[in-house]
C-alpha positions as CSV (number, residue, x, y, z in Angstrom):
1,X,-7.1,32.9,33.1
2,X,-10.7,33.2,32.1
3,X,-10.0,30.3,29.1
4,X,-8.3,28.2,32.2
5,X,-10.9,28.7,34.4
6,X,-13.5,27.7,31.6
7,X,-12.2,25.0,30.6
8,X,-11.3,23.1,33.4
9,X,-15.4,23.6,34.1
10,X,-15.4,21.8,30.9
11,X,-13.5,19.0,32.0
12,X,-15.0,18.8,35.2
13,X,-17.9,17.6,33.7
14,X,-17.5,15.3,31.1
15,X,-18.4,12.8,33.5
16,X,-21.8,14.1,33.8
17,X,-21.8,13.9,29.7
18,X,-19.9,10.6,29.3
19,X,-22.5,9.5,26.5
20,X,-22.5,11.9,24.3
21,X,-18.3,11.9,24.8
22,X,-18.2,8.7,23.6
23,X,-20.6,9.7,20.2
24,X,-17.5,12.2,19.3
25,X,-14.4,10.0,20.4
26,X,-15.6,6.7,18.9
27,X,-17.0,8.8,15.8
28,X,-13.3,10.6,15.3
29,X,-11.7,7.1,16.3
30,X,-13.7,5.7,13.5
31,X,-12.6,8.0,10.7
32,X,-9.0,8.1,11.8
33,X,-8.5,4.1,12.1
34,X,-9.9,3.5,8.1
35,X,-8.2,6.5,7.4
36,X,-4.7,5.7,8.0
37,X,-5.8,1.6,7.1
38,X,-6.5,2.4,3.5
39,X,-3.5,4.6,3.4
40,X,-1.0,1.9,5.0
41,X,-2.6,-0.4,1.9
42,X,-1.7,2.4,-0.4
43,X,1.9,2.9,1.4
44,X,2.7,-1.3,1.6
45,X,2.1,-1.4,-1.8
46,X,4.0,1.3,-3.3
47,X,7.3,0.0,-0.9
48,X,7.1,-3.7,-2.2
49,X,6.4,-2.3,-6.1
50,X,9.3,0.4,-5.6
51,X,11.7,-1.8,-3.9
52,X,11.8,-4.2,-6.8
53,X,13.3,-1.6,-9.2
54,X,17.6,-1.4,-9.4
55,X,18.9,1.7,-10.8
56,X,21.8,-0.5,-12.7
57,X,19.0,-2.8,-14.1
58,X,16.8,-2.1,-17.3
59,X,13.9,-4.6,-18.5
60,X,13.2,-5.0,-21.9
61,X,9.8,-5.8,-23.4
62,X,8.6,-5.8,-27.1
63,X,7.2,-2.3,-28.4
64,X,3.8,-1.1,-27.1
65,X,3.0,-4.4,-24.4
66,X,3.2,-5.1,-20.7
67,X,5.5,-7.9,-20.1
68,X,2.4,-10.3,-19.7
69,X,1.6,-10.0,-23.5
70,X,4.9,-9.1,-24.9
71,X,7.2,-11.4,-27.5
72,X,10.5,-11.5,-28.1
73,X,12.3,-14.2,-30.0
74,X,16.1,-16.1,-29.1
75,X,17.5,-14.2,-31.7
76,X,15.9,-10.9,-30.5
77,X,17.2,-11.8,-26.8
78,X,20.8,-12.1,-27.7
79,X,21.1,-8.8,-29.7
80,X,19.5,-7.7,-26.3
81,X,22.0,-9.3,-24.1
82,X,24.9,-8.3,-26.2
83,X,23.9,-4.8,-26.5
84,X,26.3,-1.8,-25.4
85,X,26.3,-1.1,-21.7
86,X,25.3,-4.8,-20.3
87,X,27.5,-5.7,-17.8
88,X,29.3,-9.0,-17.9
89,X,30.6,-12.1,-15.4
90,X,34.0,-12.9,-14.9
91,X,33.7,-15.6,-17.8
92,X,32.8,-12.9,-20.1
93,X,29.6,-13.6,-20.3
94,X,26.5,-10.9,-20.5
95,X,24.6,-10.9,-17.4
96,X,21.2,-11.1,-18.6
97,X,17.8,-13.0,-18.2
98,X,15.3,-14.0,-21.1
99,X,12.1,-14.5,-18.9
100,X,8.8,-15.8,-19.7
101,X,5.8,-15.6,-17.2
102,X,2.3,-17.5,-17.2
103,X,-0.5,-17.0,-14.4
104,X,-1.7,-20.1,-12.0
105,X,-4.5,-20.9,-10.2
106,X,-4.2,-20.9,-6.3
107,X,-6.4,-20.9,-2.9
108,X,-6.1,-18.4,-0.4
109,X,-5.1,-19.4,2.9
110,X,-7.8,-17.2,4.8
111,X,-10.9,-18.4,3.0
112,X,-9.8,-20.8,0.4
113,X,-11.0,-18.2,-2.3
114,X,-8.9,-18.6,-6.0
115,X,-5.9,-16.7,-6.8
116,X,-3.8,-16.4,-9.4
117,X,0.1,-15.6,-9.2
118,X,2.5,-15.7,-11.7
119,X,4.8,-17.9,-12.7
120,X,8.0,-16.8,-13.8
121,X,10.7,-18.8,-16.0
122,X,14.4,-17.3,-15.5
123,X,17.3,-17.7,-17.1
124,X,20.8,-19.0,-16.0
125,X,22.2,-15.8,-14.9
126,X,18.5,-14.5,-13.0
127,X,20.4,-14.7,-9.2
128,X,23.4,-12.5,-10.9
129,X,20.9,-10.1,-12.5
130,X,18.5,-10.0,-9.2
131,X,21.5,-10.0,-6.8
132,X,18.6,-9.6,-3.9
133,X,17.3,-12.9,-4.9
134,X,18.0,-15.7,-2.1
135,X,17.3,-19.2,-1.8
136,X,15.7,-19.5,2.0
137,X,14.5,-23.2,2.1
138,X,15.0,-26.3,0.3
139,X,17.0,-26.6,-2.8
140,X,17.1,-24.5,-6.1
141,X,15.2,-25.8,-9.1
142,X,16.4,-28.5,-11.6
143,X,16.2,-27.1,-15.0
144,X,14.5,-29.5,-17.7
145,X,12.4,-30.8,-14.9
146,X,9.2,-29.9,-13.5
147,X,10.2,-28.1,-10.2
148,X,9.4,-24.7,-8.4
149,X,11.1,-22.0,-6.1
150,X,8.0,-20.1,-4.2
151,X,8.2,-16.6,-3.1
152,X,8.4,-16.0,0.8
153,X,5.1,-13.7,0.5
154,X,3.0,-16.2,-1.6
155,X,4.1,-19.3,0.5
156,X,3.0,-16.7,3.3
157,X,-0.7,-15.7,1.5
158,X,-1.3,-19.0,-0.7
159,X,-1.9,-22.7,0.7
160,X,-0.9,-25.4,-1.4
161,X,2.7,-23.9,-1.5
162,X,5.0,-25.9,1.1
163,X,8.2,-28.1,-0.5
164,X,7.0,-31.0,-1.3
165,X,3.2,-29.6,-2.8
166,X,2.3,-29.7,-6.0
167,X,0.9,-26.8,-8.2
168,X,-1.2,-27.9,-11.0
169,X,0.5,-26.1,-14.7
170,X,0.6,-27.2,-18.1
171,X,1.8,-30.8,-18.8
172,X,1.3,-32.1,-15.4
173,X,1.9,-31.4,-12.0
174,X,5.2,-29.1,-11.0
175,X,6.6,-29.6,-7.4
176,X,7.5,-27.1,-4.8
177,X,11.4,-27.9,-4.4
178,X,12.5,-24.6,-2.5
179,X,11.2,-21.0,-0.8
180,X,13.3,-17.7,-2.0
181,X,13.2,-14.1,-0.9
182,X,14.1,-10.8,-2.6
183,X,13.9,-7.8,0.0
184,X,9.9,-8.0,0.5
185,X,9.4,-6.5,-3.2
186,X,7.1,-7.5,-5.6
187,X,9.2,-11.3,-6.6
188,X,8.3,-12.7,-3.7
189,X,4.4,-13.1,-5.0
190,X,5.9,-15.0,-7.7
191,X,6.8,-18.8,-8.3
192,X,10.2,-19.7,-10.2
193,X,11.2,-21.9,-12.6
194,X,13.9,-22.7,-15.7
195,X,12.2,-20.6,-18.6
196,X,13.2,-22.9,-21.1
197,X,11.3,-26.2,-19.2
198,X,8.2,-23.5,-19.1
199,X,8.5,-22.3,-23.2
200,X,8.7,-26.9,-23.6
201,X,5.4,-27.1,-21.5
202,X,3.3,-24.2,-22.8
203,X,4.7,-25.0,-26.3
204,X,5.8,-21.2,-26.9
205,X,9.0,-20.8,-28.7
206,X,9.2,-16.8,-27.4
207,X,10.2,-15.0,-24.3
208,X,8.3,-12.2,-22.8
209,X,10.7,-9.8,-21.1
210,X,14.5,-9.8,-20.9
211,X,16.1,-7.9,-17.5
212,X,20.1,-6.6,-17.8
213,X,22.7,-5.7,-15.4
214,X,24.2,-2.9,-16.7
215,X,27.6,-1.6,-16.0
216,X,26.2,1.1,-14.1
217,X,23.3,3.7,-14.0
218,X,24.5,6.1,-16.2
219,X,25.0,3.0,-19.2
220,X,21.5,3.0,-19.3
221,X,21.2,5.5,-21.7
222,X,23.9,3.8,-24.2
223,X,22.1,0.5,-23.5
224,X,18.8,1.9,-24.8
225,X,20.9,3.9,-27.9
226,X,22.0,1.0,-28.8
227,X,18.9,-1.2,-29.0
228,X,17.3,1.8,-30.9
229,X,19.8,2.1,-33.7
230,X,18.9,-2.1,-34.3
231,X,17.0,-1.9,-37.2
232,X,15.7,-5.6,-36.0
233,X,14.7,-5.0,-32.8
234,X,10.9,-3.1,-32.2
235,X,11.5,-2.8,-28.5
236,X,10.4,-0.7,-25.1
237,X,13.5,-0.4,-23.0
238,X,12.7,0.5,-19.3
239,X,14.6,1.7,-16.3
240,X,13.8,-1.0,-14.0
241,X,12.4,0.9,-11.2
242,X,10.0,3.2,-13.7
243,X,8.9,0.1,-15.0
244,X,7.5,-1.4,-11.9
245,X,6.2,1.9,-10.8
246,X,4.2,2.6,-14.5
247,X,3.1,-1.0,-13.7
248,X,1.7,-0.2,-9.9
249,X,0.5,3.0,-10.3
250,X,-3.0,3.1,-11.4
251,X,-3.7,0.9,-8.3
252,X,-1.6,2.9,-5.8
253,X,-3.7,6.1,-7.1
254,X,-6.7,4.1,-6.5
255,X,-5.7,3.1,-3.0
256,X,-4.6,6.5,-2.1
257,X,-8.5,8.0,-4.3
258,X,-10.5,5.7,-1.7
259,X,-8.7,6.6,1.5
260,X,-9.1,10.1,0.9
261,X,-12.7,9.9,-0.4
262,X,-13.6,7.2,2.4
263,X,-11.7,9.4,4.9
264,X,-13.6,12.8,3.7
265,X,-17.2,11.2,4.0
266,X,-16.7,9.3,7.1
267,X,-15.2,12.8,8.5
268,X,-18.5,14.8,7.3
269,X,-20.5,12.7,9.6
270,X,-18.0,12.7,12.6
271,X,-18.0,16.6,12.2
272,X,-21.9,16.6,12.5
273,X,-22.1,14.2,15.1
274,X,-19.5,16.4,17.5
275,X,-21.9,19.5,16.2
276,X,-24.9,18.1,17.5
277,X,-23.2,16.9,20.8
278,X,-21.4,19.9,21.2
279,X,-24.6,22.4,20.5
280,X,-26.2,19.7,22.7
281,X,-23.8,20.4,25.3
282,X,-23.6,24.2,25.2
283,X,-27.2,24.9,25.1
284,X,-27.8,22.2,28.5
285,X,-25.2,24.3,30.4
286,X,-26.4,28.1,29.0
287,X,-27.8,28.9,32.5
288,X,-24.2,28.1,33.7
289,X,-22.5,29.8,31.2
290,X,-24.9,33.2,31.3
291,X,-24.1,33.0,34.8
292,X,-19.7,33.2,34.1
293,X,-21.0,36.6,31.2
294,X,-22.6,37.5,34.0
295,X,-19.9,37.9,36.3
296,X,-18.0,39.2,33.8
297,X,-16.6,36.1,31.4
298,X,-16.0,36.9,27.9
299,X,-16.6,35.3,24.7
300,X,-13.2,34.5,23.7
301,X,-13.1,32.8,26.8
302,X,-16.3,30.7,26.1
303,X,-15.6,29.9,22.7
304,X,-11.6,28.7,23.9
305,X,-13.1,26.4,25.8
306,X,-15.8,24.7,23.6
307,X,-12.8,24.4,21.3
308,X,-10.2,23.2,23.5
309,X,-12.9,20.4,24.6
310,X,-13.2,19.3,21.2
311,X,-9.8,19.2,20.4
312,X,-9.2,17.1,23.4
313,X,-12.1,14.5,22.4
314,X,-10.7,14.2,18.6
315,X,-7.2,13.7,20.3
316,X,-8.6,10.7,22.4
317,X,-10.5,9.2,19.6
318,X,-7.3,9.8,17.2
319,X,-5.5,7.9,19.8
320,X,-8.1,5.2,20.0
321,X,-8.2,5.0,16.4
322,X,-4.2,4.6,15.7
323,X,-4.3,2.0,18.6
324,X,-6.7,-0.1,17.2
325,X,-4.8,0.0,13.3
326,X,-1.7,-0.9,15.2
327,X,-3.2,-3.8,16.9
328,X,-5.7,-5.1,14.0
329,X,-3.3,-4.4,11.0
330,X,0.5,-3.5,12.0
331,X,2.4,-6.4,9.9
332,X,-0.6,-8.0,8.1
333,X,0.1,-9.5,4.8
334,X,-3.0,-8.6,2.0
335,X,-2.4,-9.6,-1.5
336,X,-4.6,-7.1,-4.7
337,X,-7.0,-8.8,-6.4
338,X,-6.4,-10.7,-9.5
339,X,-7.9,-12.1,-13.1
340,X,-6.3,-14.3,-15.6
341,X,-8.2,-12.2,-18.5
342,X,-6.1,-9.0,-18.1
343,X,-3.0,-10.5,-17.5
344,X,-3.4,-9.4,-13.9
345,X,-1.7,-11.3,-10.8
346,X,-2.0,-11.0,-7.2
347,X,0.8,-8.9,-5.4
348,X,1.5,-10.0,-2.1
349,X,2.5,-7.1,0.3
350,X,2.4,-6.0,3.8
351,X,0.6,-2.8,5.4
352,X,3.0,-0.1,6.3
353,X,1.6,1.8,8.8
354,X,4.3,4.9,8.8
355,X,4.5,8.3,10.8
356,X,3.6,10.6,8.0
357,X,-0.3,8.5,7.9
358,X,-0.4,8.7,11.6
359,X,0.6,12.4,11.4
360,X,-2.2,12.6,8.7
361,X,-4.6,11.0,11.1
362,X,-4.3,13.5,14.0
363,X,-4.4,16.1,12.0
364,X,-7.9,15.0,10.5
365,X,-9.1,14.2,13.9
366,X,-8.3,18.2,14.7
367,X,-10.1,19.3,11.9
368,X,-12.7,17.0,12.8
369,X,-12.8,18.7,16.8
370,X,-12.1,22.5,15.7
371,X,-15.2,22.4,12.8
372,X,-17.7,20.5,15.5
373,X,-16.5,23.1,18.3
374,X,-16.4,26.1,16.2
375,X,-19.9,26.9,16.0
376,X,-21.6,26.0,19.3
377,X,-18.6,27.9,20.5
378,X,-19.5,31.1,18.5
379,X,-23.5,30.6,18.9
380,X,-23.2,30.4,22.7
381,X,-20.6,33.0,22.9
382,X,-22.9,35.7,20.8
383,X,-26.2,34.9,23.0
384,X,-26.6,37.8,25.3
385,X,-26.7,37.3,29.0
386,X,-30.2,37.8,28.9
387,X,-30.6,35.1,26.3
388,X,-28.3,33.1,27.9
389,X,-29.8,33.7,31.5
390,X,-33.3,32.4,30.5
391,X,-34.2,29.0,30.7
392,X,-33.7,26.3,28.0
């Protein structure tokens, strides 16, 4: 009853101390909205990298490279294709696709700034190897001619990437002919093409990567067996989804490093701004509150309520600060940034605000409200009434 009583004295007058209110809510709104930002950056791109990965697909890459500086030769990507465990069409043909990928130059719809994406050269069978692969608009891609398919997300990111543009490669100008999706994963940052027309303009005679359709997830142990025990094959051979992630994850624990480093020094200085309102407000009303010890209040009571004030600031700035993520960044499409050097394109995805980073959120606000109530509620609580009774 005592807490009650306390606390709805508390509320009572937060009017009175709407300023200083409004240091601790926008403070804790603050911390909570780049909080849960940086970890929707983190989130979006570890969905569009994991979502690009099939458990009854395996990519194959030459031994010790990234597919952006590996080799492998038409002879080495038909003893792939026709290696134990590939699965085949109904013409008896091995569902496979020798791919070779180059980086281009592009602009940034947002500020015009230079990007580069990659270009990707597929085989015949690429749609019966990526079954999530769709054409959206326009027409598919002509082999032996210079056209391009465009990812959904990079038409969405990029300028200059409509049908009918052209994109500036090697040996002249290639034009947009068609859009595709592939389920929002990591293809849809890309631009498509016939690999052999590709090899022909950037005068290579090799391939970079070759992707299989197994027979099912368990062949992919045979599959691998079996391009081992070649004596002329030096090869990786990948799961398809731990490929993609070995390829994501340095950035995703960067992501996730920054938002809980950002979030833990922009929470210090919340927690000492709601210290320094809090003492403030304590040690204005200590005539008020000598005056409840007096009468026979105790401490719990008194320290309850500094508390229970806190909490219910950092629960109105947590609220402020999920509202404003929703409404600045729910949806928004960011791309990583990219070099040509390093082999190192930019991946198109879209922030994914989810309930465990809002859950996260709250929970730091909290923190945030018990550690700035906490200790004005303990010094006020241990003054005696004497102390408490004199003036500040």
């Amino acid at each position: 009853m005592q807490l009650l009583a306390l606390s709805e004295l508390n509320l009572r007058s937060l009017p009175r101390r709407i300023g200083s209110c409004l240091v601790i809510v926008i403070g804790i709104a603050g911390v909570v909205a780049v909080f849960i930002s940086i970890l929707s950056l983190a989130l979006g791109f570890r969905n569009t990298i994991t979502n690009t990965g099939q458990a009854d697909r395996a990519v194959v890459t030459s031994r010790g490279t990234t597919e952006g500086f590996s080799s492998l030769s038409r002879d080495d990507v038909r003893a792939i294709a026709g290696a134990t465990g590939v699965r085949s069409d109904a013409a008896g043909n091995q569902i496979a696709s020798a791919e070779v990928v180059v980086l281009t130059a592009v602009s940034k719809k947002s500020n015009q700034a230079d990007a580069f994406v990659t270009v990707r050269g597929i085989g015949p069978a690429a749609f019966l190897t990526r079954r999530e692969f769709r054409l959206a608009t326009g027409r598919m891609f002509k082999p032996g001619f210079h056209e391009l398919l465009v990812g959904a997300a990079a038409q969405r990111q990029f300028s200059g990437l409509d049908i009918g543009d052209k994109v500036k490669l090697s040996d002249g100008d290639w034009t947009v002919v068609g859009s595709f999706s592939s389920a929002g994963n990591s293809h849809e940052s890309t631009l498509l093409t016939d690999a052999d027309t590709l090899l022909a303009a950037y005068k290579r005679n090799t391939f970079n990567s070759v992707t299989v359709l197994l027979d099912s997830p368990q062949s992919f142990d045979k599959f691998k067996a079996a391009l081992g025990a070649n004596p002329t094959l030096l090869v990786d051979t990948w799961r398809e989804p731990e490929y993609f992630a070995s390829m994501g994850r340095p950035l995703n624990r960067l992501l996730s490093l920054i938002a809980y480093v950002i979030g833990a020094i922009m929470a210090i200085g919340a927690v000492f701004a709601a210290l320094n309102t809090l003492y403030s407000a304590v040690i204005s009303r200590r005539t008020e509150i000598g005056t409840l010890r007096a009468v026979g209040f105790g401490g719990f009571a008194v320290v309850g309520s500094v508390l229970l004030e806190a909490l219910l600031l950092a629960l109105i700035g947590a609220a402020i600060g999920i509202a404003a993520v929703f409404v600045c960044f729910a949806g928004r499409t960011v791309s990583t940034v990219g070099d040509a050097v390093g082999y190192n394109p930019q991946l198109v995805y879209t922030l994914t605000i989810s309930p465990m980073a809002v859950g996260l959120g709250v929970l730091l606000a909290c923190g945030i409200g018990l550690l700035g109530g906490i200790f004005p509620g303990l010094w006020v609580a241990r003054l005696s009434v004497a102390e408490a009774l004199r003036s500040a």
